[in-house]
C-alpha positions as MATLAB code, in Angstrom:
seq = 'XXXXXXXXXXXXXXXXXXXXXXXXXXXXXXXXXXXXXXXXXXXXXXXXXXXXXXXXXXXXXXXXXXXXXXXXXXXXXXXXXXXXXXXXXXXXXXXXXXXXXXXXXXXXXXXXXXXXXXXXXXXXXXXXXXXXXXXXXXXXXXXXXXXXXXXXXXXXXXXXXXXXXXXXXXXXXXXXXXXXXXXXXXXXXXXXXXXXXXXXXXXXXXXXXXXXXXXXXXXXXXXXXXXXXXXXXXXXXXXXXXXXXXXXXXXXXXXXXXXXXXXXXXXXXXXXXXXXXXXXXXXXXXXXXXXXXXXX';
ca = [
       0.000    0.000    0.000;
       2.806    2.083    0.859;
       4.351    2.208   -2.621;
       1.276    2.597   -4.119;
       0.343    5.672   -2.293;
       4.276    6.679   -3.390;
       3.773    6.145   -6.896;
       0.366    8.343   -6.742;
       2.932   11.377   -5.913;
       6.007    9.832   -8.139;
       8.292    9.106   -5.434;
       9.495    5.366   -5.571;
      11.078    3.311   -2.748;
      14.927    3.564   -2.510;
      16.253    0.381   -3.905;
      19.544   -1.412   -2.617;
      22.652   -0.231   -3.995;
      25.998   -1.839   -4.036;
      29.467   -0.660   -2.201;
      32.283    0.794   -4.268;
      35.782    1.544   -3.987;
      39.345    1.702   -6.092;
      41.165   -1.385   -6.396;
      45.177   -1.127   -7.818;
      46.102   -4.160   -9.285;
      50.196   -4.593   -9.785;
      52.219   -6.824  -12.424;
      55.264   -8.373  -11.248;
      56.892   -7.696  -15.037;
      56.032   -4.636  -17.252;
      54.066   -5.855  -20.080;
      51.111   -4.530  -21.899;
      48.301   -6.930  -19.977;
      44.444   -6.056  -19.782;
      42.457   -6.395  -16.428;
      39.041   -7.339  -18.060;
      35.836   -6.240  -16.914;
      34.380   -8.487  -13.949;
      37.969   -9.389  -12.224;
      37.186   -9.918   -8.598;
      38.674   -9.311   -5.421;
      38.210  -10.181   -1.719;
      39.208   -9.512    1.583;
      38.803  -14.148    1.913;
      35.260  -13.283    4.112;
      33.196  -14.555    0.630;
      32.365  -11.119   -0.241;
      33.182  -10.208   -3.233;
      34.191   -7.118   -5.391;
      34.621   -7.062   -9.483;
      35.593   -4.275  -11.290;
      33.531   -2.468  -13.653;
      35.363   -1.605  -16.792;
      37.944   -3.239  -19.071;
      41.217   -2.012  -17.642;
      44.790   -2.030  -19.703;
      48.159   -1.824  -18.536;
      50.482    0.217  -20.480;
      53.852   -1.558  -21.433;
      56.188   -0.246  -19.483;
      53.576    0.032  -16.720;
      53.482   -2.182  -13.493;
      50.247   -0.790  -11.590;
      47.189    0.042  -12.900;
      43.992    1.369  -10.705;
      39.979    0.456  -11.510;
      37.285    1.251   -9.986;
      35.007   -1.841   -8.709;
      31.628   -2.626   -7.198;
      30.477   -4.993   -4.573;
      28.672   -7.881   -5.947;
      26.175   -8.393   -3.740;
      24.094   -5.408   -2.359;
      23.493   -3.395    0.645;
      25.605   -2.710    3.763;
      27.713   -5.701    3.672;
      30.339   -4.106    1.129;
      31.278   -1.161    2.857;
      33.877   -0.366    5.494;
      36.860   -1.953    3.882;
      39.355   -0.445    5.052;
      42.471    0.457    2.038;
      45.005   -2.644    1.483;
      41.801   -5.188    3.620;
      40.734   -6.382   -0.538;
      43.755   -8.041   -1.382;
      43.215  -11.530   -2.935;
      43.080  -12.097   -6.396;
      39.582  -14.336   -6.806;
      40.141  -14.760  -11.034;
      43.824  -16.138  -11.754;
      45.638  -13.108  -14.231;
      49.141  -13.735  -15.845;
      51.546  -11.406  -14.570;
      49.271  -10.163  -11.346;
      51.793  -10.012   -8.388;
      48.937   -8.297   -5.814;
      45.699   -6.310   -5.553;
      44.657   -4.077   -2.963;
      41.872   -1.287   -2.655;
      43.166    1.901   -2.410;
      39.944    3.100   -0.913;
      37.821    2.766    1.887;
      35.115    1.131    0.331;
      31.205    2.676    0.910;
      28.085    3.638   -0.539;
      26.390    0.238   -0.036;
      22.816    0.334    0.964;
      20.014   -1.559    1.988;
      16.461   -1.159    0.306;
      15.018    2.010    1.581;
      12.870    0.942    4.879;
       9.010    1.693    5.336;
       9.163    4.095    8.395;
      12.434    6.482    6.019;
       9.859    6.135    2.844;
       6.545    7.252    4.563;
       8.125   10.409    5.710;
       9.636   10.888    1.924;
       6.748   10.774    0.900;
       5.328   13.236    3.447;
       7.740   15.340    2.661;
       7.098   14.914   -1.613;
       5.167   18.069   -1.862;
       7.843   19.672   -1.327;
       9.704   18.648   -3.835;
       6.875   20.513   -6.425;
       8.419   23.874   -5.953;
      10.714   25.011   -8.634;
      12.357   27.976   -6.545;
      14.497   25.933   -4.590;
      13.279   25.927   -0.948;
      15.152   23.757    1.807;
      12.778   21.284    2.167;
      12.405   20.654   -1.769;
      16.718   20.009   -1.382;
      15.825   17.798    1.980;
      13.593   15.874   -0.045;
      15.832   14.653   -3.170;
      18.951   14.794   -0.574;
      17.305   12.087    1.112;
      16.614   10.159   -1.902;
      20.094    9.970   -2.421;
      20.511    6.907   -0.490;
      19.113    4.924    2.006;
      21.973    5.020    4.377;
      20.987    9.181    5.139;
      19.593    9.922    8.473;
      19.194   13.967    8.024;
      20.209   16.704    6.183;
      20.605   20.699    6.480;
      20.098   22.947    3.587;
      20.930   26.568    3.751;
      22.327   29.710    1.717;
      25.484   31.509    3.244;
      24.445   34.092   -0.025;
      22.482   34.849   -2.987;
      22.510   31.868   -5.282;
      24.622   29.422   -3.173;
      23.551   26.565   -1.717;
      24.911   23.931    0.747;
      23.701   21.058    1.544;
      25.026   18.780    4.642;
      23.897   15.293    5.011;
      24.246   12.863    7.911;
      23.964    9.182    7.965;
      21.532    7.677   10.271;
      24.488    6.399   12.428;
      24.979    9.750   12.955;
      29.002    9.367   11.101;
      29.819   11.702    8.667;
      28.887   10.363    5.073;
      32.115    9.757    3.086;
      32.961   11.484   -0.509;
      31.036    8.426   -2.359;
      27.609    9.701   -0.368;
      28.400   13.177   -1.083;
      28.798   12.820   -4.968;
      25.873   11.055   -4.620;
      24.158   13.455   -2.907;
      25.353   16.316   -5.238;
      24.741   14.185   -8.263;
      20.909   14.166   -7.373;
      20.703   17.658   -6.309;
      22.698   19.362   -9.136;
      20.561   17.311  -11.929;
      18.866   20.170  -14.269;
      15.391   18.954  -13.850;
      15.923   19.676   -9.629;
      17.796   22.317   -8.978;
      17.372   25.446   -9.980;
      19.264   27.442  -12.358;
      20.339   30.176  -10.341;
      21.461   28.048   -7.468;
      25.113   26.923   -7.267;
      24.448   23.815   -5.073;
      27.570   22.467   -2.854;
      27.451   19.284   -0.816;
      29.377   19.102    2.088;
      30.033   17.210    5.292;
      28.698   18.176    8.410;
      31.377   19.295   10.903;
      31.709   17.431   13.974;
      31.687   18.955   17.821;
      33.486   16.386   19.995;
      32.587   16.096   23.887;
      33.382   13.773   26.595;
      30.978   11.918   29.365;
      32.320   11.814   32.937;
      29.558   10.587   35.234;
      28.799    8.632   38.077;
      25.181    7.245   39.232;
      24.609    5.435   42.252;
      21.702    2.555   42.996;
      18.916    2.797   45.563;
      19.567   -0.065   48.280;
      16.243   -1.116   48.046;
      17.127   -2.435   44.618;
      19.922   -4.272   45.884;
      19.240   -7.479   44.456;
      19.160   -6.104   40.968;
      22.391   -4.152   40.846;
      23.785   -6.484   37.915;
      20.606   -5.358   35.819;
      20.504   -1.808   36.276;
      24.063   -1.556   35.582;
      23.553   -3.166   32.139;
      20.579   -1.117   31.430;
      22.565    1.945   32.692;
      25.028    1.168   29.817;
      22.670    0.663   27.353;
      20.588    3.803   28.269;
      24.674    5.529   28.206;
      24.907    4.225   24.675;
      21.466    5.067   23.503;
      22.678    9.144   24.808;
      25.504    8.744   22.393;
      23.123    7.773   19.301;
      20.639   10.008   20.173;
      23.006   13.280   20.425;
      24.917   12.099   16.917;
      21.534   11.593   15.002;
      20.327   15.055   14.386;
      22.460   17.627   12.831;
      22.181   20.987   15.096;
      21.337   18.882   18.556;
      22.327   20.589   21.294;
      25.046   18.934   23.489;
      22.352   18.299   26.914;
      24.058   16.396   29.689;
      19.688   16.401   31.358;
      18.879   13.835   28.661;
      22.023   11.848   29.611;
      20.691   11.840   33.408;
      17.033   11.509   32.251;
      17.989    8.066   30.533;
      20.079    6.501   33.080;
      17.701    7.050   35.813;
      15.025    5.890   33.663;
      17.549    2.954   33.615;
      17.373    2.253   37.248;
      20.014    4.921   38.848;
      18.708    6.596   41.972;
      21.516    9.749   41.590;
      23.295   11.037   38.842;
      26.222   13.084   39.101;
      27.297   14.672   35.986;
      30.940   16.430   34.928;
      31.236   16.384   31.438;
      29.687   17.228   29.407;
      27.859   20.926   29.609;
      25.465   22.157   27.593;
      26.706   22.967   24.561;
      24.762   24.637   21.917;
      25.473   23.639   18.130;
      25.225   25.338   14.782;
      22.551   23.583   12.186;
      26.079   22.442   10.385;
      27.566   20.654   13.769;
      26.433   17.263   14.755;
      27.944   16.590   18.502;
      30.293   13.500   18.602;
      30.991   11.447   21.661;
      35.049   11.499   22.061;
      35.942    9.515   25.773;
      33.250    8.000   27.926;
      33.352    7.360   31.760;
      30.534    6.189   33.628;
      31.278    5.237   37.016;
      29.021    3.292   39.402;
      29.511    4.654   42.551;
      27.717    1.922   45.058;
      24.325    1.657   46.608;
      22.602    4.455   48.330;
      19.900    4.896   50.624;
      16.933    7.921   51.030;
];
């Protein structure tokens, strides 16, 4: 029902897209040798990456760089860090080694019901052809799957910047950005007056020092509340990285761990901290302390 109603306003469900990255492949003699098309890699974890052109090495050449695609889609492709890709999977004379040369990302899962109902909430938006914010939200976010939130605004006449976030709250790397810009700069969406630039969100570190302390009366459960207490800890983190412009509030941090079971929160680090709509607060050392049982 869902994509019907989406295809009543022309806005389609994100499909699953596959991870990319730059793979070098090096010749242990320098001789004219082509790296055809399909030529996979791996990291010996059975996923897989093939390149995705016809590739020739010069004579006189020993290295040669492609770029390649994971061959299965969604999330699992991406994160590889450089030099992790480095097993030849299709036997080539003259190969000595392969290696990615760059982190490899972009890989997304089909766009989820909850992240397509509010596209499409969001579609009318997207009618204008004056190039308001939430018309640039709207196809920003139809980018890819893997975005979370985005800011739009216009340090001057006829310049636009758009900073996206992934719903991780990390800052999207340069294969989300082109893909970002490459929707928003296409002639039929933006605008054209507007110089559009995509750009990553800046990050504001901070640090948690605290230390909470357990009613006696809940003796018996100390083990539980302390787990809870980290989860509710870790659930602060996530929830002050998700939103770009959020406020760095030490109350929510003591609001969820006494919802977690704490009796008394004591709280050093951080203060409140107010952010720009460009900053997105990023948790840098954590401490949480339990400090015993304590009655009253």
């Amino acid at each position: 029902y869902l994509d019907l109603i989406g295809i009543l306003l022309n806005v389609l469900r994100i499909l699953a897209t596959k991870a990319k990255t730059t793979v070098r492949f090096t010749l242990s003699t320098p001789v004219s040798q082509i790296i055809p098309k399909g030529t996979r890699v791996t990291a010996g974890d059975n996923v897989f990456f093939a390149t995705t052109a016809d590739v020739t090495v010069t004579s006189g050449e020993t290295k040669v760089e492609v770029k390649a695609e994971c061959v299965s889609v969604g999330v699992i492709g991406n994160g590889y860090p450089v030099g992790k890709l480095n097993q030849l999977v299709d036997p080539l004379p003259f190969v000595q080694s392969v290696s990615n040369v760059t982190e490899s990302g972009g890989g997304a899962d089909e766009e989820d019901d909850d992240s397509y109902a509010e596209r499409i909430r969001q579609a009318p938006e997207s009618f204008s052809v004056a190039g308001p914010s939430g018309a640039y939200e709207f196809w920003a976010k139809s980018a890819s799957t893997l975005l979370g939130d985005v800011n739009v605004s216009s340090p001057r006449a006829g310049v636009v910047e758009i900073r996206p976030l992934l719903k991780t709250g990390e800052i999207p790397d340069q294969t989300i950005l082109d893909q970002v810009a490459a929707v928003c700069n296409d002639r039929k969406i933006r605008p054209l007056t507007d110089q559009v630039f995509v750009l990553a969100p800046t990050q504001k570190t901070y640090n948690i020092e605290a230390t909470y302390w357990i009613d006696t009366d809940k003796e018996s459960a100390v083990t539980t509340i302390q787990a809870n207490v980290n989860k509710a800890v870790a659930s602060y983190q996530l929830w002050q990285r998700a939103k770009l412009g959020r406020d760095i509030d030490p109350s929510e941090l003591v609001f969820l761990m006494k919802q977690a079971g704490a009796k008394r929160v004591s709280v050093t680090s951080p203060v409140f901290t107010t952010l720009t709509e460009s900053q997105v607060a990023k948790e840098h050392t954590v401490n949480v302390v339990y400090g015993g049982l304590e009655s009253g």
